[in-house]
C-alpha positions as CSV (number, residue, x, y, z in Angstrom):
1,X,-15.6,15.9,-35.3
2,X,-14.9,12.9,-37.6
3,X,-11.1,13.7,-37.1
4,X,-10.6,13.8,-33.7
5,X,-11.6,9.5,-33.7
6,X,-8.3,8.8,-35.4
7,X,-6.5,11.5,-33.5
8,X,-7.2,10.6,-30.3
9,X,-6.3,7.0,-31.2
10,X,-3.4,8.0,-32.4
11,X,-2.0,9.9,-29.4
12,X,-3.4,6.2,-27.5
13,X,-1.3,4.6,-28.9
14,X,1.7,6.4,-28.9
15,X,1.1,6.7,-25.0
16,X,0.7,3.3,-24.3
17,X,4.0,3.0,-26.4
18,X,5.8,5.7,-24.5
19,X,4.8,3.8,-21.2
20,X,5.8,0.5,-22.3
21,X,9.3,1.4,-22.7
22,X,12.6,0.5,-20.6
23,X,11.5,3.2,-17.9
24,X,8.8,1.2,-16.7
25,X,9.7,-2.3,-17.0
26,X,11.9,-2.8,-14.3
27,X,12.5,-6.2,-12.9
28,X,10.0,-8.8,-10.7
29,X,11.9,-10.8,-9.1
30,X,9.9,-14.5,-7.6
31,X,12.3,-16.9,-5.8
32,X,12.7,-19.6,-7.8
33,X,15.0,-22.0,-5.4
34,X,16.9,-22.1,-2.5
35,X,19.8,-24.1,-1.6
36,X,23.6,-24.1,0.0
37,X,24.8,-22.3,-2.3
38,X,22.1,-19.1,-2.2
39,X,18.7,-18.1,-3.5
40,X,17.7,-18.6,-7.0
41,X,15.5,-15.2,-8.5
42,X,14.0,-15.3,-11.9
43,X,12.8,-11.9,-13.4
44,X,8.7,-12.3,-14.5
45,X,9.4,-9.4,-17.2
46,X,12.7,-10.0,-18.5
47,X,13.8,-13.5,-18.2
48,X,16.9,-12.9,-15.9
49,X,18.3,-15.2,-13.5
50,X,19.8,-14.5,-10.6
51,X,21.5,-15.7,-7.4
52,X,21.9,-14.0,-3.8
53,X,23.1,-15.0,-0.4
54,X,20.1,-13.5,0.8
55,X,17.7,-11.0,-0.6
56,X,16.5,-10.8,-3.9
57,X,18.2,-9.0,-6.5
58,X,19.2,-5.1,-7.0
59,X,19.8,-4.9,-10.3
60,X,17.8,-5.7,-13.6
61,X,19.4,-8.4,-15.4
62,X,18.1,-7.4,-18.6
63,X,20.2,-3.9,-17.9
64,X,23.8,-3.9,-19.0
65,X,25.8,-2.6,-15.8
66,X,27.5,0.6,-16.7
């Protein structure tokens, strides 16, 4: 019985890890400004920056397009 502790601890963590990854984080845009020029986005996971003529952003900026 004393086993299963570390086993099932294990196999949390390796789920929480397996969750975390790229497939999850996708990008959260927030408007960030707004002028002539367009809308300014910034990503709240990533860091990205974006701007739009309208609309927030399709892509994930931490992404490379391929």
């Amino acid at each position: 019985m004393v086993i299963f502790i570390p086993l099932i601890l294990i196999a949390l963590y390796v789920g929480m890890y397996v969750l975390r990854t790229d497939r999850t984080s996708d990008c959260r845009w927030r408007q960030t400004g707004k002028d002539a020029e367009g809308i300014t986005f910034r990503c709240q996971v990533c860091g990205a920056e974006a701007r739009t003529e309208k609309g927030e952003p399709t892509h994930c900026g931490a992404k490379p397009n391929t």
